[in-house]
C-alpha positions in Angstrom: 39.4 23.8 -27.3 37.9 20.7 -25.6 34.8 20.8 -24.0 32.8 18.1 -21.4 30.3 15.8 -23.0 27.1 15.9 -21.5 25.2 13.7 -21.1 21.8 14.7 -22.9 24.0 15.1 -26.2 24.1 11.2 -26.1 20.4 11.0 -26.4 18.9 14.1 -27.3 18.6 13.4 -31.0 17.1 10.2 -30.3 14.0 12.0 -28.7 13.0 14.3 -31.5 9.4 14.8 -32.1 10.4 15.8 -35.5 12.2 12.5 -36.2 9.4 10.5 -35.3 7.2 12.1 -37.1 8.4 11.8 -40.2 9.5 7.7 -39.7 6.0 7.7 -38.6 4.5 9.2 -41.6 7.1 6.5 -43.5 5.7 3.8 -41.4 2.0 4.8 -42.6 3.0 4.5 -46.7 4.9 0.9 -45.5 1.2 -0.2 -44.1 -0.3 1.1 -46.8 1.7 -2.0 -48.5 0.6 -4.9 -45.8 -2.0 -7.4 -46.9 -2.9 -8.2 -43.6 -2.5 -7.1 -39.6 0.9 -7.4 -38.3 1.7 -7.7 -34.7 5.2 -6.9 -33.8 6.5 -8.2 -30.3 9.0 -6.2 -28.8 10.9 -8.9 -25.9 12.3 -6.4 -23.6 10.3 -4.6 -20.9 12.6 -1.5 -21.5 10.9 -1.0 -25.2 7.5 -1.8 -23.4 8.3 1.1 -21.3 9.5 3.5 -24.1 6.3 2.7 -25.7 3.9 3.5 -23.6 5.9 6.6 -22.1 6.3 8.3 -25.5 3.2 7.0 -27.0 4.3 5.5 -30.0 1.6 2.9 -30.1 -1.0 5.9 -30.5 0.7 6.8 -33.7 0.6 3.3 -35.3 -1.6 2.3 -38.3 -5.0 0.4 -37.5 -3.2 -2.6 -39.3 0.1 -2.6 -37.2 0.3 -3.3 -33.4 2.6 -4.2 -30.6 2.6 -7.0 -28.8 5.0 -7.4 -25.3 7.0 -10.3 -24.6 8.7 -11.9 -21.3 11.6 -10.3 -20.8 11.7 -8.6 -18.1 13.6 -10.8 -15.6 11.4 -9.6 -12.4 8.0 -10.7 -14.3 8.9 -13.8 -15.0 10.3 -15.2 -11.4 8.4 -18.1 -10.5 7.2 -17.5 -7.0 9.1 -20.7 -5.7 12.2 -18.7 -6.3 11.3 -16.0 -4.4 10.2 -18.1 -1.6 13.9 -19.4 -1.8 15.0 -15.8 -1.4 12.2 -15.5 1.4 13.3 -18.5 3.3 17.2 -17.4 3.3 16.8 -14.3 4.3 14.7 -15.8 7.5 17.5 -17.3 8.6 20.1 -16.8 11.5 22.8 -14.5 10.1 22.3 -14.2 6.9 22.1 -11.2 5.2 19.7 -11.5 1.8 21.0 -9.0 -1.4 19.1 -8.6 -4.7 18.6 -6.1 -7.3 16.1 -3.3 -7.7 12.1 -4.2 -7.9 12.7 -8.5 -6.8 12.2 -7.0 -3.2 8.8 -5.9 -3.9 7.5 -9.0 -5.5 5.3 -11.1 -3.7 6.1 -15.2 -3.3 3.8 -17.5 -1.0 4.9 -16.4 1.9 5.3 -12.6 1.3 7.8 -11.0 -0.7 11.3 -9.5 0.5 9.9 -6.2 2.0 7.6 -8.2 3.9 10.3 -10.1 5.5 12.2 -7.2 5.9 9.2 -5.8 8.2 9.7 -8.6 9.8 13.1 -8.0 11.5 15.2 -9.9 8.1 18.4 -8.5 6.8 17.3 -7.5 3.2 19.1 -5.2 1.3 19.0 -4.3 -2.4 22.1 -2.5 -4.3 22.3 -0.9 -7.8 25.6 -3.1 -8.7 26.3 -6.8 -7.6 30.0 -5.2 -6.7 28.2 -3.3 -3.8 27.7 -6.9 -2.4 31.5 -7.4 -1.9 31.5 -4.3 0.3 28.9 -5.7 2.6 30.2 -9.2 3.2 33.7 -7.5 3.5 32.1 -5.1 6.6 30.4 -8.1 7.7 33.1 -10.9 8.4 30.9 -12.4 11.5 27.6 -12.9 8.5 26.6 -15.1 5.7 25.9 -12.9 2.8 23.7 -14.2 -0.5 23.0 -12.6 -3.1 20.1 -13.5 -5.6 21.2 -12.9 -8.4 18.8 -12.3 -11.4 18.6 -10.8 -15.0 19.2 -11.6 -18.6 22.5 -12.2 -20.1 22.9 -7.9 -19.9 23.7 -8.3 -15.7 24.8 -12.3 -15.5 28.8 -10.9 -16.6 28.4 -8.5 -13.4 27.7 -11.7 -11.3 30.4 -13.7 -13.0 33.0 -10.5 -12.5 31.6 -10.7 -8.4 32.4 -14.4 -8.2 35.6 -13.9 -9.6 36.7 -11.2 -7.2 35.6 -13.4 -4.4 37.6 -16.2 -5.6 40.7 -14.0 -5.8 40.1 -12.3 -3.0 39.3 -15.7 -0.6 36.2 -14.4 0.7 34.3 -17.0 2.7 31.1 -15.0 3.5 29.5 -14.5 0.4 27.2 -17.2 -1.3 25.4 -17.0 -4.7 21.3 -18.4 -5.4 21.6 -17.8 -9.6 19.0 -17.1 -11.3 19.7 -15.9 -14.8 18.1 -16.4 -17.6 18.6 -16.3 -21.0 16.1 -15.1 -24.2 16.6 -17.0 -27.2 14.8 -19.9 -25.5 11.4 -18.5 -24.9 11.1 -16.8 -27.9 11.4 -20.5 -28.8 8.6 -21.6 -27.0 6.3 -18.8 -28.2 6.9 -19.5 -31.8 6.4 -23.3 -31.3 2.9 -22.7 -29.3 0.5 -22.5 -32.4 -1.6 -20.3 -31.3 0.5 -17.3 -30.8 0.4 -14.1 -32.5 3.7 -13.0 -33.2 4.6 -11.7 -36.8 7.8 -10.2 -36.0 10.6 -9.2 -33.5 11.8 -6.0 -31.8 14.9 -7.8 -30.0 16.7 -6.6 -26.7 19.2 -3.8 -27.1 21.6 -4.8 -23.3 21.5 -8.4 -23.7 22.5 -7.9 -27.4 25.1 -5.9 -26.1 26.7 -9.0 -24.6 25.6 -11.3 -26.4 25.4 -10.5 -30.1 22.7 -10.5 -32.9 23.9 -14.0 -34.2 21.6 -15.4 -31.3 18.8 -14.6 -33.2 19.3 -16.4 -36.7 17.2 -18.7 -36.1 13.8 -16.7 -35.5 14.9 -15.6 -39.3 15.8 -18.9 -40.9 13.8 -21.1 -39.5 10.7 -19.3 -38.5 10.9 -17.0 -40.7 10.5 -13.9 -38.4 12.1 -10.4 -39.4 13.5 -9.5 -35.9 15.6 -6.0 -35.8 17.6 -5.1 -32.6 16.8 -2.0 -31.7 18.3 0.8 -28.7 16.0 1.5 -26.0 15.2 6.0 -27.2 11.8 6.5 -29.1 13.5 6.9 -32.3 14.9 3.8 -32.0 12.2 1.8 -31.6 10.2 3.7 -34.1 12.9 3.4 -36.5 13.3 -0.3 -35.9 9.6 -0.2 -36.8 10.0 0.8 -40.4 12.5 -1.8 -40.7 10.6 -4.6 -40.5 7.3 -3.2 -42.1 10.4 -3.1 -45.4 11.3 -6.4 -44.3 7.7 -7.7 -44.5 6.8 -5.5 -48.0 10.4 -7.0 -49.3 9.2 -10.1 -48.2 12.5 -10.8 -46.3 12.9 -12.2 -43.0 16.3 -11.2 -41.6 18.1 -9.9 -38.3 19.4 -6.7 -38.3 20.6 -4.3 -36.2 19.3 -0.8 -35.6 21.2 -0.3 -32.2 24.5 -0.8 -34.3 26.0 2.1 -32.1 26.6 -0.4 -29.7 25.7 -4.1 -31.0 28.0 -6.5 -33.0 27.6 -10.0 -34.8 29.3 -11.6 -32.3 29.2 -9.4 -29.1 31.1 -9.3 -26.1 33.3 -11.8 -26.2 35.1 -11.1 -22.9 32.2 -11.1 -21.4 30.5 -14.4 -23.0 34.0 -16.3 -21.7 33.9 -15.3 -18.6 30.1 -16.5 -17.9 31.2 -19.7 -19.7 34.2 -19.3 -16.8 31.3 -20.1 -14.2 28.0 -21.0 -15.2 26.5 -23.6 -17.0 22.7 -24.4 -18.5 20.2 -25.9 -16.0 18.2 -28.7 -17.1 15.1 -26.8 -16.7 13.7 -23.7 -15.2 10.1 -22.6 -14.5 9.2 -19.0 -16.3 6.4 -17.3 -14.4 3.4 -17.9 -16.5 5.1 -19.6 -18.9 6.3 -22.8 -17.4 9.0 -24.7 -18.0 11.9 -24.3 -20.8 14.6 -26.5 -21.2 18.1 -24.9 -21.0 16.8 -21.2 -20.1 18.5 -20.4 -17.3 22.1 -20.6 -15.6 23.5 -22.1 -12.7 27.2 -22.2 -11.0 29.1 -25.0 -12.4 29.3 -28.1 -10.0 33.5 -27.0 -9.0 31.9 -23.8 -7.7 29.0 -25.8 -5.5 31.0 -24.1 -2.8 29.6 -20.6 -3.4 25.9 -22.0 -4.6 23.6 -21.7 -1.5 20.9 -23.8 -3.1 23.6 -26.6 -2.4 24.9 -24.9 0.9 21.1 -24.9 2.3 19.6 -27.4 0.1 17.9 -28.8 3.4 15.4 -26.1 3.6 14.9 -24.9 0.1 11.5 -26.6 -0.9 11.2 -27.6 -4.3 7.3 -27.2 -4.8 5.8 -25.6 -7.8 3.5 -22.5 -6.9 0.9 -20.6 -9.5 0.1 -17.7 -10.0 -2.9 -15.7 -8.4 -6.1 -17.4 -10.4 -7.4 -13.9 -11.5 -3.9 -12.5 -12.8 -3.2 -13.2 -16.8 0.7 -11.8 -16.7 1.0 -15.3 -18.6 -0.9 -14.6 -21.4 0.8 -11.2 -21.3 4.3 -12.3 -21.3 3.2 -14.6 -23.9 1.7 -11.6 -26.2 -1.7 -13.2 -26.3 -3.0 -10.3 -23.9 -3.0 -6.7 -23.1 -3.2 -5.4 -19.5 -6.7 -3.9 -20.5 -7.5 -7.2 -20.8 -7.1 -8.2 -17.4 -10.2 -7.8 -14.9 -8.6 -6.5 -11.9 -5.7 -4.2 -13.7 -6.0 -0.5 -12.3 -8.6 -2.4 -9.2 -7.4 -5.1 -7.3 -4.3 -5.2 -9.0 -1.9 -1.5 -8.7 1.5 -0.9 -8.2 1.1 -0.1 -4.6 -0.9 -3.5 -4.0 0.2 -5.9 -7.4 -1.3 -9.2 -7.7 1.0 -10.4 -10.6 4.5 -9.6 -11.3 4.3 -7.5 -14.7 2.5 -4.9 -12.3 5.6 -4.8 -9.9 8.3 -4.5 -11.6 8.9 -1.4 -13.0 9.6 -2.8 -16.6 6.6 -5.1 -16.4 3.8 -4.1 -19.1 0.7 -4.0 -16.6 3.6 -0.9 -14.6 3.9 0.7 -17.9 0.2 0.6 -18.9 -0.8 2.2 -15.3 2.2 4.4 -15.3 1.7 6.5 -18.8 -2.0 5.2 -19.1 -3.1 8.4 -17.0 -3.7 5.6 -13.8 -1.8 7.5 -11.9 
């Protein structure tokens, strides 16, 4: 007789102190192997977080350490982005629609909570598809939605477009922001003063996009980089991995999260960006500056639906840094830790961030206050 899957069974195993342990005794005999220090940098916020929740980097070797990386799509939003989404909101009839923690993070002018307080029609949804709802209730407003993320979410924008296309809906407009990883893992390698030995690459946006994105961190900079899930196993297992790559002296991808990442990916969903969206010249990382071809934007047939062409007459164009005592830069670069910073845990908490990694709830400087016992 059939029973219902629940949902804990799809995970459960993957939380076992018992598993860890013994990769973790494994991972100790691998160091025992290493001639020198390795730092591993794991890209994604979400391992950041599944780090520091399950303390995994308590139960590390002296000689092996993680590093965290810039992707987390919140972090690194310049703050002349966010004034974009700040202005728009401001204006007559328009109702401003974003994802999760971009409300909460601060641009020049405030951030999207503040303008909220302020009488602006701000809203944030768990799905873009939500946003289709609202314009559809709201025939008589201009709805945009900021869309952000990795290559993990920019299909779900891609899918909105579409159905707004079919369904001739004149009320909804689109400021892009997505971003893509391969490209500032780029930059990182090529600055020669970085400390990254290795890769622990996203799990989502390898979902979508596939491990062969990656080939080059093996081949021509000679980084192991493993893709692993986002459960505490996973990451620890993905560990051992490369510490066998390193003693094997081999520098490959692979993929631990094969329960759900291919070669190739998602095709579908790779054709239907392509469908929409094409590289921007540049974009400006937060604390990292700018990278050529690391971001998206609606393709010029589409400049209908792109409200940065729509309202290009009051969008400034001005570059803005970051707070002068924040170092989320050197962060999301791997060259710091959080501890590092002078005003983490003081001036600087969730509840009043000076830098992005603490708002957003996969930043590093939110995980490090979060399971650090801050709170």
């Amino acid at each position: 007789m059939s029973r219902e899957l629940e949902l804990k069974e799809l995970y459960f195993g993957f939380r076992n102190p018992q598993t860890i342990k013994a990769y973790a005794k494994l991972i100790e005999e691998e160091s025992k192997k290493l001639t020198r220090d390795v730092n591993i940098m794991e890209v994604c916020g979400g391992h950041t977080h599944t780090i520091m929740k399950y303390g995994l980097n308590q139960i590390l070797p002296k000689n092996v350490k993680f590093i965290h990386g810039p992707g987390c799509p919140v972090c690194v939003m310049p703050k002349e982005r966010i004034d974009h989404a700040y202005i728009l909101a401001g204006q007559k009839d328009v109702i401003l629609i974003t994802l999760g923690d971009m409300i909460k993070v601060p641009g020049s002018h405030g951030s999207l909570q503040d303008a909220r307080a302020k009488g602006a029609d701000v809203r944030f949804v768990y799905s873009p598809a939500d946003t289709l709802k609202i314009a559809l209730q709201n025939p008589d407003k201009t709805v945009v939605f900021f869309a952000i993320g990795f290559e993990t979410t920019t299909p779900m924008t891609a899918a909105l477009i579409e159905q707004v296309i079919k369904n001739d809906i004149k009320n909804l407009l689109f400021h892009i922001n997505h971003v893509t990883v391969p490209e500032p893992m780029r930059v990182l390698l090529d600055d020669e003063t970085n400390k990254i030995d290795a890769f622990i690459g996203p799990a989502h946006v390898s979902v979508i996009s596939g491990s062969k994105i990656y080939d080059e961190f093996a081949q021509k900079y000679k980084k192991p980089l493993v893709v692993s899930g986002f459960e505490p196993v996973d990451v620890i297992k993905s560990l051992y991995m490369i510490l066998k790559q390193f003693n094997e002296k081999r520098c490959e991808v692979e993929v631990e999260y094969s329960r759900s990442v291919t070669k190739e990916g998602n095709t579908e969903a790779q054709k239907l960006n392509e469908k929409f969206f094409e590289r921007r010249e540049h974009f400006r990382w937060r604390g990292i500056g700018d990278i050529s071809k690391s971001a998206l934007k609606l393709r010029d047939e589409y400049s209908w639906l792109d409200v940065e062409a729509v309202y290009k007459d009051i969008l400034p164009d001005q570059k803005i840094d970051d707070h002068k005592l924040c170092i989320c830069g050197d962060i999301l670069k791997g060259k710091a830790n959080p501890k590092d910073c002078k005003v983490f845990g003081k001036a600087c908490k969730p509840q009043t961030p000076l830098g992005s990694c603490m708002v957003s709830s996969e930043g590093a400087c939110a995980a490090y206050y979060k399971y650090g016992n801050l709170l």
